[in-house]
C-alpha beads as a LAMMPS data file, in Angstrom:
LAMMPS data file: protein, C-alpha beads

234 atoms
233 bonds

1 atom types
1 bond types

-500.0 500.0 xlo xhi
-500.0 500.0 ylo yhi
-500.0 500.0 zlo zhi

Masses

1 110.0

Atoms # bond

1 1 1 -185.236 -384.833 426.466
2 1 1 -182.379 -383.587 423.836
3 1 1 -180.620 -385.840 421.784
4 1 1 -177.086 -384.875 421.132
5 1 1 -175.220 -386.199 417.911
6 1 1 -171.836 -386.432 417.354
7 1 1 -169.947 -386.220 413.886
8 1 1 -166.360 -387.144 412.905
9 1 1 -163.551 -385.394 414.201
10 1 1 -160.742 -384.052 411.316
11 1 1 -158.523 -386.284 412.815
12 1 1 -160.711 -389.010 412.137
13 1 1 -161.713 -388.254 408.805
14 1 1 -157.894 -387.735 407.510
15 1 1 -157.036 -391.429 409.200
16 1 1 -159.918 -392.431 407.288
17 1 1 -158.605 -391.467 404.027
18 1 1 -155.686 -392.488 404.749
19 1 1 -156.098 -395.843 404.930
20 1 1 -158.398 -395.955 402.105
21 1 1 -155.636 -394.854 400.007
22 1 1 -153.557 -397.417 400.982
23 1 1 -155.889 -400.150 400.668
24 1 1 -156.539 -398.295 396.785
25 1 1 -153.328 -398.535 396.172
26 1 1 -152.853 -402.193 397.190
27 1 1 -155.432 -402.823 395.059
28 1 1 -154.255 -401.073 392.142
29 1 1 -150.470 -402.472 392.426
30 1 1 -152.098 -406.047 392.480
31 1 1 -154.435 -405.194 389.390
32 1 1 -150.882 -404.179 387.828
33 1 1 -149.358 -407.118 388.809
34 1 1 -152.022 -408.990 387.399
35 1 1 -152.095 -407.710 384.255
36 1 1 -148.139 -407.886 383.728
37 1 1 -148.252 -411.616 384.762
38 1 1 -151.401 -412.061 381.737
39 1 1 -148.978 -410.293 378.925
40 1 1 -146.215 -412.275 380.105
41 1 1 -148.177 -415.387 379.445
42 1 1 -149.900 -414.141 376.413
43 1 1 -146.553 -413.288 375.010
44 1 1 -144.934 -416.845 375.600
45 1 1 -148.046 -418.569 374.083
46 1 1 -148.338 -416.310 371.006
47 1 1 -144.404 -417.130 370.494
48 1 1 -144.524 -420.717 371.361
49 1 1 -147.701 -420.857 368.846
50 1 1 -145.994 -419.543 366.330
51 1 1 -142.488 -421.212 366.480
52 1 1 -145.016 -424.625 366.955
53 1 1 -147.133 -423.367 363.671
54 1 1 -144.082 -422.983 361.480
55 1 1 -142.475 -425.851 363.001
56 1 1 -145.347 -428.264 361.724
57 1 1 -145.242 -426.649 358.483
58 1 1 -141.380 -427.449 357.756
59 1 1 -142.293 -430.672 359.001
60 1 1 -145.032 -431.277 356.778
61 1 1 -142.900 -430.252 353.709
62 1 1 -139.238 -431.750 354.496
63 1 1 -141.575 -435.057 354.940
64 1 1 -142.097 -434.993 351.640
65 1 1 -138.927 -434.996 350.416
66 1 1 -137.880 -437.420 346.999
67 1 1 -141.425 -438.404 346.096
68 1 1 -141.401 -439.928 343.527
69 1 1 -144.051 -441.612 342.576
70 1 1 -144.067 -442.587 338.997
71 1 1 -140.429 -443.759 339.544
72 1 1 -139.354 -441.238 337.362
73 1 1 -134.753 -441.421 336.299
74 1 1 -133.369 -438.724 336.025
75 1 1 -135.830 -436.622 338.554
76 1 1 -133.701 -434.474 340.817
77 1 1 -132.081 -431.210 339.521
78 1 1 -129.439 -428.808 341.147
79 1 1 -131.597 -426.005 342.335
80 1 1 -129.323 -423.564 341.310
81 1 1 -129.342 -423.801 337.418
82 1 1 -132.529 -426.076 336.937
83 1 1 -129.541 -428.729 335.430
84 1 1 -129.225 -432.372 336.108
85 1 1 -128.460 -433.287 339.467
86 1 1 -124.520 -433.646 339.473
87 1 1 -124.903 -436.702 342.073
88 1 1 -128.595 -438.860 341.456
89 1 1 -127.803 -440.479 344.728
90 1 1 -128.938 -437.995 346.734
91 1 1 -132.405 -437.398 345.739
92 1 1 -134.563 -434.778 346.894
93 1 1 -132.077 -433.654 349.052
94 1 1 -129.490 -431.362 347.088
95 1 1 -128.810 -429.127 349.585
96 1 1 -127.930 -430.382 353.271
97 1 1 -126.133 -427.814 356.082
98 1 1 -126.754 -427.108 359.951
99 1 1 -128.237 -423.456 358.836
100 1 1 -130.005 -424.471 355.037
101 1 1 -131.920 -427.161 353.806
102 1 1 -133.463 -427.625 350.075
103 1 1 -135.897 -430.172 349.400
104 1 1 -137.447 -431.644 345.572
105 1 1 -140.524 -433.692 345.069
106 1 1 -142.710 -434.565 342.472
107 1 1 -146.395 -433.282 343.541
108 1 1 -147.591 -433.328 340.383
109 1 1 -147.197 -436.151 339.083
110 1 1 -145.896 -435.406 335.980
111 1 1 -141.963 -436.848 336.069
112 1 1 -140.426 -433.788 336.673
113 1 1 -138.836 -431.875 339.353
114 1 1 -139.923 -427.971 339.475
115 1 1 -142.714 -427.756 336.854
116 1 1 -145.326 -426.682 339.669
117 1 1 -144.844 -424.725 342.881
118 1 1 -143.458 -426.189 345.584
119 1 1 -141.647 -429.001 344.895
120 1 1 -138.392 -427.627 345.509
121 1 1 -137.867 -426.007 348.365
122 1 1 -135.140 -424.139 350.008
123 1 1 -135.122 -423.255 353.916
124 1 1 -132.295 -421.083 355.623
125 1 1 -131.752 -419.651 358.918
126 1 1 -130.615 -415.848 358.524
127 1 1 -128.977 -415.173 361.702
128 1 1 -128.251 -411.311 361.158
129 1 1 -131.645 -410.679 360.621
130 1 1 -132.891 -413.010 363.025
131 1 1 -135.585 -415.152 360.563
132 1 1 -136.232 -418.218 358.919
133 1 1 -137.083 -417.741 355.240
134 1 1 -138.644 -420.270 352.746
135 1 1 -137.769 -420.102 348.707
136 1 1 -139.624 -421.666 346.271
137 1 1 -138.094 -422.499 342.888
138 1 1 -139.555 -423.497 339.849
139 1 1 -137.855 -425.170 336.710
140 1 1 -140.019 -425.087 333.444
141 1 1 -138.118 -426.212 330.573
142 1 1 -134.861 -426.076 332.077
143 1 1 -135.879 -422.106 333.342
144 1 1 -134.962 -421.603 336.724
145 1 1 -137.496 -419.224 338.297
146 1 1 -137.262 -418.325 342.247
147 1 1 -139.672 -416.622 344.721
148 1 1 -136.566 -415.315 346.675
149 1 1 -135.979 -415.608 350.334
150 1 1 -139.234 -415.279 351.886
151 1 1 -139.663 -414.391 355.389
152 1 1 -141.238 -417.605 357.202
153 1 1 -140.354 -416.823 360.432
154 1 1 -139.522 -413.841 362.488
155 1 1 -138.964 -409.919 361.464
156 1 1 -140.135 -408.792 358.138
157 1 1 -137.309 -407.081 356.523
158 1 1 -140.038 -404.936 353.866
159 1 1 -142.542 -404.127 357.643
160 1 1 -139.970 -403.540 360.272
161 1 1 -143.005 -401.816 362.476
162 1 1 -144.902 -405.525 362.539
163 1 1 -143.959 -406.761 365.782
164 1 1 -143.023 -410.705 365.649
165 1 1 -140.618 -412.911 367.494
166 1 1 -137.071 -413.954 366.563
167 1 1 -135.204 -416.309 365.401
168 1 1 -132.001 -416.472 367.856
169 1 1 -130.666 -420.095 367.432
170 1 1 -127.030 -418.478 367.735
171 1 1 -125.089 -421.837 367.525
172 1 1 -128.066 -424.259 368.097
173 1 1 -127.610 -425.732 364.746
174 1 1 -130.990 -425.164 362.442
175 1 1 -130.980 -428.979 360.935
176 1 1 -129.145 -431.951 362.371
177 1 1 -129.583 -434.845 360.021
178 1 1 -129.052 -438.806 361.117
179 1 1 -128.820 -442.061 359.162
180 1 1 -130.619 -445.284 360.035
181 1 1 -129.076 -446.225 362.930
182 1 1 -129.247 -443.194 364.780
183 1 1 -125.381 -441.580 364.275
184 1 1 -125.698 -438.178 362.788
185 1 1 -124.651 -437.691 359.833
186 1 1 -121.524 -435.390 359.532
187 1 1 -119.975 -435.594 356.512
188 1 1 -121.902 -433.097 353.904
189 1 1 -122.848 -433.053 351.578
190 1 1 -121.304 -436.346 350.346
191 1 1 -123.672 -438.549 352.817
192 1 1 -126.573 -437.287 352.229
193 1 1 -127.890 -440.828 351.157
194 1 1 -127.461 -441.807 354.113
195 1 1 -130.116 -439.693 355.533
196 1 1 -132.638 -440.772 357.561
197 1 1 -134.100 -438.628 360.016
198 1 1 -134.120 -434.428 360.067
199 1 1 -134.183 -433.040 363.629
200 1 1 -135.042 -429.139 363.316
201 1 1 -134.390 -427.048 366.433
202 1 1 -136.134 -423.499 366.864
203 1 1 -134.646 -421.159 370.017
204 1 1 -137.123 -417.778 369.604
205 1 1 -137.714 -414.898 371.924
206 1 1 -140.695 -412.712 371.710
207 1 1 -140.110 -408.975 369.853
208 1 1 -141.265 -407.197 373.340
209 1 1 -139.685 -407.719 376.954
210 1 1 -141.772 -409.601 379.581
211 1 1 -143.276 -406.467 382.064
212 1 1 -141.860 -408.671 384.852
213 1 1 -137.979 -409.200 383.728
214 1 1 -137.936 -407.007 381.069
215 1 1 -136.014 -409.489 379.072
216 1 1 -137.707 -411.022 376.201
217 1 1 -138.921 -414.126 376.099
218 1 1 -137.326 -417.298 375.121
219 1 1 -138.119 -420.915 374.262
220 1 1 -136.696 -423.447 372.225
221 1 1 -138.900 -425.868 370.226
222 1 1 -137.950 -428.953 368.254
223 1 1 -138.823 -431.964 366.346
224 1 1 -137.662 -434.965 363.954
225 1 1 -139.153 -435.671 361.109
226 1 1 -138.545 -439.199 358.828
227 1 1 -138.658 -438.536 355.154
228 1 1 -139.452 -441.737 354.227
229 1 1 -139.381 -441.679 350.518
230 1 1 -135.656 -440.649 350.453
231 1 1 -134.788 -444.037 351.701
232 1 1 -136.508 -445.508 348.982
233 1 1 -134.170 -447.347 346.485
234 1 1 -135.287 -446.776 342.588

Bonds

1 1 1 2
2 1 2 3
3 1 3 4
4 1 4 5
5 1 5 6
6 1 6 7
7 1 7 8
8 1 8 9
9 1 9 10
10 1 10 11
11 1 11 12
12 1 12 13
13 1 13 14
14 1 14 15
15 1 15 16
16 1 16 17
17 1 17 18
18 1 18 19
19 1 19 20
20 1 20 21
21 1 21 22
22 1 22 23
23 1 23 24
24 1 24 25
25 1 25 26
26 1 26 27
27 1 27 28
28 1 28 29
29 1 29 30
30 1 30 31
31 1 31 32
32 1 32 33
33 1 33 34
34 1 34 35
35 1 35 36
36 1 36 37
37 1 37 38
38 1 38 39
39 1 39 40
40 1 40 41
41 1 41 42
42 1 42 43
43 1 43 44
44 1 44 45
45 1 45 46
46 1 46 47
47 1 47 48
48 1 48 49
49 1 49 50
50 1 50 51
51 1 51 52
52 1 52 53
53 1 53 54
54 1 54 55
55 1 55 56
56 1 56 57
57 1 57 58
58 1 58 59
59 1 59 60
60 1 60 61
61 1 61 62
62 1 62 63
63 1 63 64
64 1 64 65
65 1 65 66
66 1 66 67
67 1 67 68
68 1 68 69
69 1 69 70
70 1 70 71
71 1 71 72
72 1 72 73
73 1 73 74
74 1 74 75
75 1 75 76
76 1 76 77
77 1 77 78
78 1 78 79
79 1 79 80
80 1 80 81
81 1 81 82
82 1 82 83
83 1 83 84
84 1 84 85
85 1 85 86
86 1 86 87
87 1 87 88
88 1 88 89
89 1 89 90
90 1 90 91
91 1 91 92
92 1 92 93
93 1 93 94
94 1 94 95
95 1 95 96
96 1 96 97
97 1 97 98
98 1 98 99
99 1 99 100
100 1 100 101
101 1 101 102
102 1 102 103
103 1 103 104
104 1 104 105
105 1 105 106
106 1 106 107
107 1 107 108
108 1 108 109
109 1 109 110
110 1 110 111
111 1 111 112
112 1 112 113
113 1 113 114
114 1 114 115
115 1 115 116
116 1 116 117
117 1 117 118
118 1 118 119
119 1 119 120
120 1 120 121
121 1 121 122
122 1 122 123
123 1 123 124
124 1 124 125
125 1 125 126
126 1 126 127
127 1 127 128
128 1 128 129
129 1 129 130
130 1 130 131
131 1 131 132
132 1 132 133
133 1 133 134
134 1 134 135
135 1 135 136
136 1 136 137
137 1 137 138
138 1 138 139
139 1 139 140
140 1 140 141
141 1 141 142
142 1 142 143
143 1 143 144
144 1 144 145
145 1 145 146
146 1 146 147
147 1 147 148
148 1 148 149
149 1 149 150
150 1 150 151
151 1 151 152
152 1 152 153
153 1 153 154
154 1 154 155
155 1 155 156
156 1 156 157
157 1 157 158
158 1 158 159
159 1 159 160
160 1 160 161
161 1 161 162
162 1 162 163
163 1 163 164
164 1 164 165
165 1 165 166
166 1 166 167
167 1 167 168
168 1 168 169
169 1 169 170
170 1 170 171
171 1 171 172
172 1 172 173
173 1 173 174
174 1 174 175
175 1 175 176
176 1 176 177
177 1 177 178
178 1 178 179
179 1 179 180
180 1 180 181
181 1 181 182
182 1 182 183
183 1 183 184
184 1 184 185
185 1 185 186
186 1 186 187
187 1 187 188
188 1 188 189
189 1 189 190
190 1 190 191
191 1 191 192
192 1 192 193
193 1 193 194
194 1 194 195
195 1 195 196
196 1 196 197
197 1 197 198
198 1 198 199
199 1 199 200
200 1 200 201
201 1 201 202
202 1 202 203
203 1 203 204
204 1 204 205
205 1 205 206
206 1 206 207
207 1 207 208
208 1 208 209
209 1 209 210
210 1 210 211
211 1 211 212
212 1 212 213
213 1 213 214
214 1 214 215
215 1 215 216
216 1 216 217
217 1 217 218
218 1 218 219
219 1 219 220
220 1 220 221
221 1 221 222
222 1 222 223
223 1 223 224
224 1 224 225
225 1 225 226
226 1 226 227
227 1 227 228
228 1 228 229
229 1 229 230
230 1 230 231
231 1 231 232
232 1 232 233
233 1 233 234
């Protein structure tokens, strides 16, 4: 008794292949799909974490604002020329504007304003180049000594090839600034003793587009922050 065998006809085998390609490439076009959808993500977390990082940070310092702790007269200086503040009244706070913000403390405590680093601070949204930068100025013996405009957030003007979000507030003021019963405080910088709460606003986009939109992308972060010492009455 023979037994006969039969094999696959070309027909067959072509159909075959055929469908396995297109099942490949359904696979292939959801693996692609799945990893655009991850780098979207990744990029809105890494921005949000670093808009929320340098958020805290600004927070942290602009808390600080006209400590004072020994009580000191005669504490706060202009930050410009390291000279007496023209007006005492308002404190640590010599600089107040929707896009800049300079703060003085005394960390030390030694009495003065500017004798060790950071305790005055200056903060400024630079909207051509899309950053925040931080300045530290120091004021030893009536020498005013500066840091410059740092870059604190966003493109680094001296390592254009490091890739890091922007800055792109537009006309989403930087600082908004409110007195103690919760009207904002307009008049600058003649009110700033009336200062009571900071609200800081962050709108930032990541440097590269989302694979899905390709737009970049965009969130906007804020937070208030009560320097407490600048009410303080001494």
């Amino acid at each position: 008794m023979f037994q006969t065998t039969r094999g696959f006809t070309l027909v067959e085998l072509v159909m075959a292949v055929a469908v396995g390609l297109v099942l490949l490439a359904a696979v292939l076009s959801a693996v692609a799909a799945g990893q655009r959808s991850s780098a979207g993500v990744e990029r809105r977390v890494t921005t949000g974490q670093d808009a929320r990082i340098a958020l805290e940070i600004m927070g942290a310092e602009i808390r600080m604002v006209s400590y004072n702790p020994l009580y000191a007269a005669g504490l706060w200086v202009n930050p410009s020329d390291c000279r007496p503040a023209v007006d005492p009244g308002r404190r640590g706070i010599q600089e107040a504007t929707a896009s800049a913000l300079t703060i003085e403390m005394d960390l030390d405590p030694d009495g003065l304003c500017g004798s060790s680093p950071n305790e005055i601070i200056r903060y400024a949204y630079d909207r051509p180049s899309r950053r925040i930068t931080r300045e530290t100025i120091r004021c030893a013996a009536g020498v005013r000594t500066s840091s410059g405009a740092q870059p604190f957030l966003g493109p680094i003007a001296s390592n254009p090839s490091v890739r890091t979000l922007r800055v792109v507030n537009g006309a989403t003021p930087l600082f908004r600034y409110y007195d103690g019963t919760g009207a904002e405080v307009v008049d600058l910088p003649a009110e700033i003793r009336r200062i009571r709460r900071i609200e800081i606003a962050l709108v930032v986009e990541s440097a590269d587009a989302d694979p899905r939109t390709g737009q970049p992308r965009r969130i906007a972060l804020s937070t208030s922050v009560v320097p407490k010492n600048h009410a303080v009455r001494f």
